[in-house]
Residue, then its C-alpha position, 0 to 999 in steps of 0.5 A: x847661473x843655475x846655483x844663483x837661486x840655491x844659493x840665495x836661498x841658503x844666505x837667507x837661511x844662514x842670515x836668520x832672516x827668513x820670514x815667519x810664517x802665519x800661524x794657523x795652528x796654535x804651536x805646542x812643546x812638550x811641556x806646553x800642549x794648546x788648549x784649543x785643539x781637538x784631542x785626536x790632533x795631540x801630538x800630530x806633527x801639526x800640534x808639535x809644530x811652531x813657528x821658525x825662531x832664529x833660523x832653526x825649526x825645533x825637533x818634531x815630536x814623534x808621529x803619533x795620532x789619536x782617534x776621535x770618538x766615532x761611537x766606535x766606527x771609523x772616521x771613514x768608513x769603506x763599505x765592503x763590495x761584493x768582491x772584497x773581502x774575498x769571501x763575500x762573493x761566497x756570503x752573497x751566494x749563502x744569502x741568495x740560498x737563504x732568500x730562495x729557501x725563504x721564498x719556498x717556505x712562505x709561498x708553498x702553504x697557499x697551494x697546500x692549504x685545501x690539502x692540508x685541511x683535508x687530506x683527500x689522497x691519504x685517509x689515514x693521515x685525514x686532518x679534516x680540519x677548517x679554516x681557522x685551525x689550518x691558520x695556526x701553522x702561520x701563528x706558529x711561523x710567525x711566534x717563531x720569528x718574534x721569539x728569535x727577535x729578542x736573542x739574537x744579539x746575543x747569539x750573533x755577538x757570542x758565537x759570531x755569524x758563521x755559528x749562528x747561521x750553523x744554528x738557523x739551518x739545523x733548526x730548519x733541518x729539525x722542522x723539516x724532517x719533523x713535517x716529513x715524517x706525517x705526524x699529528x698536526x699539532x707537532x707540524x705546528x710545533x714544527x712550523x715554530x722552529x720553521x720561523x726561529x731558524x728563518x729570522x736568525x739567517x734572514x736577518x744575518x744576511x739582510x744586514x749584510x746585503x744591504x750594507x755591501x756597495x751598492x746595496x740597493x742593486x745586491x738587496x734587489x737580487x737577494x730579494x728577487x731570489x726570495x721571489x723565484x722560490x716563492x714561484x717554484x715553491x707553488x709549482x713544485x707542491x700543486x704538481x706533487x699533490x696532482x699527482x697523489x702525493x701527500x702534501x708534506x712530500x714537498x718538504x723534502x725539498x727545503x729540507x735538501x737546501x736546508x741541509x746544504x745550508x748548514x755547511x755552506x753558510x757557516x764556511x762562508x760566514x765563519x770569520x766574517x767578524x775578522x774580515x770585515x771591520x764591525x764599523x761596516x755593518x755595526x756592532x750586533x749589539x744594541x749593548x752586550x750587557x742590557x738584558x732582554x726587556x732593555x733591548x726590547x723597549x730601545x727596539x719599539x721605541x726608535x721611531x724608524x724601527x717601530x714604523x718600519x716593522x709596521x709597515x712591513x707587518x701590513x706589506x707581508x700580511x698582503x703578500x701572504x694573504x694573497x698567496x695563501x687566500x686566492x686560491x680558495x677564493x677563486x675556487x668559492x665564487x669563480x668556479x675554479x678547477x682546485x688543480x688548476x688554479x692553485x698556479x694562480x699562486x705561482x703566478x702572484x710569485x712569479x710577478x712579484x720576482x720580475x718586480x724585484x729583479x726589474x722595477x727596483x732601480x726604479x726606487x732609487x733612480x726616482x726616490x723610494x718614498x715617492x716610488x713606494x706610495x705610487x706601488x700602493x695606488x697601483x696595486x690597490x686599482x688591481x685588488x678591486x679588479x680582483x673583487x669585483x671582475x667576474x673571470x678566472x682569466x682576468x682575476x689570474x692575470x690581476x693577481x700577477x700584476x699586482x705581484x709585480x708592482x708588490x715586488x719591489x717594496x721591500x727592496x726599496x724599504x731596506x734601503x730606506x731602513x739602512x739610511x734610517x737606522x744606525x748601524x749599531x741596532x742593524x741587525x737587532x732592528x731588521x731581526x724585530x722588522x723582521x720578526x714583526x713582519x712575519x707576524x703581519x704575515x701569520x696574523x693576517x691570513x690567520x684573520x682571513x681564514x676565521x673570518x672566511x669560515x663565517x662570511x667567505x673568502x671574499x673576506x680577503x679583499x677588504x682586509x687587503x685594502x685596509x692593509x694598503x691604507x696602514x701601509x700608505x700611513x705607516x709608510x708617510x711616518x718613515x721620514x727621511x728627517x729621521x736619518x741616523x747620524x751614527 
């Protein structure tokens, strides 16, 4: 009973009567390829197949497939974890690093900026210069960043990510030992230069690469919120130093040990990141290897999510670091404030704007960030006026908190927008220009503020921040998700 079926099955094989199938691809020989299949199908057991003729199948031809164009990414693209490759875990960790000693660099020159323009503790080293002059270590930081913006392509493509972080790190040992050391101003901004070109080669090295692991929103928001821890000791550790006499560039010491690590640390982590992870994961670093400076200049300003980007990033730094750097001096010019003590109000603003990103950026993706972002801006605009306009140290300290922490998850939730927004391929030459136009917003900004302030006062601060919510509102309107990359 039980080989009746088989045997059926073998007569109706034997008879040539089996019936023939429907075709659906369209069969091929190898003297007679189809001409209405796709390239990347040739040659498939599908393409080579043909309908049974006579009982017998013809003989296959060998499995071979070819790709598709995919503008030189996979068909289907795996993102890389935290985990895998194995050495991620330690890249992520070299990134923290990097976003920490980012938050020091950008948050201690608020709660040194009185002592640097007139260094009471130590007349030999007396600067004695104002507002306007004292600005020039942003500008220098700021140039510093746009200058990297244009070559480190290059660098990266070259010498790939582990060397270029090797290069970053020494270049901010140099700076560091140089502020050190109490030279004349001008060679302090000379160092705050190579500050700026050391931070935009690893900042945007590992911008890229946190925001393309999976669940990148969830790690950028980590990375970002180290960024925000250093900026609060950063302001802890330089008031309590000068407090206690010591000359402001001692604080220096610190970046420059982080700093030194750095250069072991994050090129072992970094080094052959080229060969553990396939280019299609972040893209190739390259808008093309062979355009020259000014070609990938010109494709950077004129990709619209780019441009846009880096604008709103210009106005969203200039803020940060106009409050961080201004406040202080605001609330010792018309609130009466003890110079000893509220130069924590600085850490304060730091420390929210931690919280913010450790706490508030799911928030972004859970309710979607455009929506999320122009509901930040309302917010902290209400507190910048509270600022303005409310007479008390108590209450402008707790306001400058606030407004810290509704300011912490926007750049989190604007890298994850970047990410959908831009193609892979310009990643890291687009977030090095966001980055380095970014940073200008946040030279340019408080450079105005202290020019300005010499001629009218720090109240100045507060209408330049308002003017700068509204550019962030507009900018922030033209990134539109209709503009998502395909690639």
């Amino acid at each position: 009973m039980s080989s009746q079926p088989l045997g059926l099955i073998w007569n109706a094989t034997e008879s040539g009567k089996l019936a023939e199938p429907q075709r659906i691809y369209q069969g091929s020989t190898k003297n007679s390829p189809p001409s209405s299949l796709p390239p990347h199908v040739l040659g498939s057991p599908i393409a080579s197949a043909s309908p049974v003729e006579n009982g017998r199948r013809p003989e296959l031809e060998p499995f071979t497939v070819k790709e598709p164009p995919q503008h030189g990414f996979a068909a289907a693209e795996v993102a890389p974890t935290v985990w895998e490759p194995y050495k991620n875990r330690f890249r992520f960790v070299a990134s923290c690093l990097v976003g920490f000693i980012g938050g020091l660099n950008d948050s201690a020159p608020g709660a040194l900026l009185p002592y640097i323009e007139e260094q009471v503790f130590n007349p030999l080293w007396d600067y004695s210069i104002g507002y306007a002059v004292v600005s020039t270590i942003f500008v220098a930081n700021a140039l510093g960043f746009i200058a990297a913006a244009f070559f480190i392509n290059t660098i990266t493509k070259r010498f790939g990510r582990g060397k270029a972080l090797i290069l970053s790190e020494s270049l901010l040992v140099i700076s560091y030992v140089t502020v050190v050391v109490k030279p004349p101003f001008p060679v302090v901004v000379v160092a705050f230069f190579l500050t700026g070109l050391g931070a935009a080669i690893h900042l945007a090295i590992c911008n890229v690469f946190v925001a393309n692991l999976r669940n990148g929103p969830f790690f950028s928001g980590i990375f970002q919120g180290m960024y925000g821890v250093g900026g609060t000791i950063g302001p802890l550790i330089a008031t309590s130093l000068v407090r206690n006499g010591y000359h402001w560039s001692t604080f220096y010491f610190t970046t420059l040990g982080i700093a030194a690590f750095n250069v072991g640390w994050c090129g072992w982590s970094f080094w052959g990141y080229e060969k553990d992870t396939p280019q299609h994961h972040d893209g190739p670093v390259t808008v093309r290897t062979s355009a020259s400076p000014l070609a990938r200049a010109r494709k950077l300003v004129t990709h619209r999510p780019t441009l846009f980007g880096a604008m709103f990033i210009f106005a969203y730094q200039g803020i940060e670091v106009a409050i961080s750097g201004w406040v202080v001096s605001f609330l010792v010019s018309y609130r009466g404030g003890d110079l000893t003590k509220v130069g924590y109000v600085s850490a304060g603003f730091w420390a929210g704007i931690t919280l913010g990103r450790f706490f508030l950026s799911y928030l972004g993706s859970k309710i979607g960030e455009r929506i999320f972002v122009f509901g930040i801006i309302a917010g902290t605009l209400v507190l910048q006026l509270l600022v303005w306009f409310v007479p008390s140290i108590i209450g402008d300290s707790i306001a400058v908190s606030l407004a810290g922490f509704l300011l912490g998850p926007i750049y989190p939730a604007a890298t994850a927008t970047f990410v959908r927004l831009i193609p892979k391929r310009m990643q890291v030459s687009s977030f090095s220009f966001i980055a380095g136009v970014g940073s200008s917003g946040g030279a340019f900004i408080p450079f105005l503020t202290g020019l300005l302030a010499q001629q009218a006062g720090t109240w100045v601060l507060h209408p330049i921040c308002i003017g700068l919510f509204a550019a962030m509102a507009g900018t922030w309107y033209m990134l539109s998700e209709k503009h998502q990359s395909t690639e």
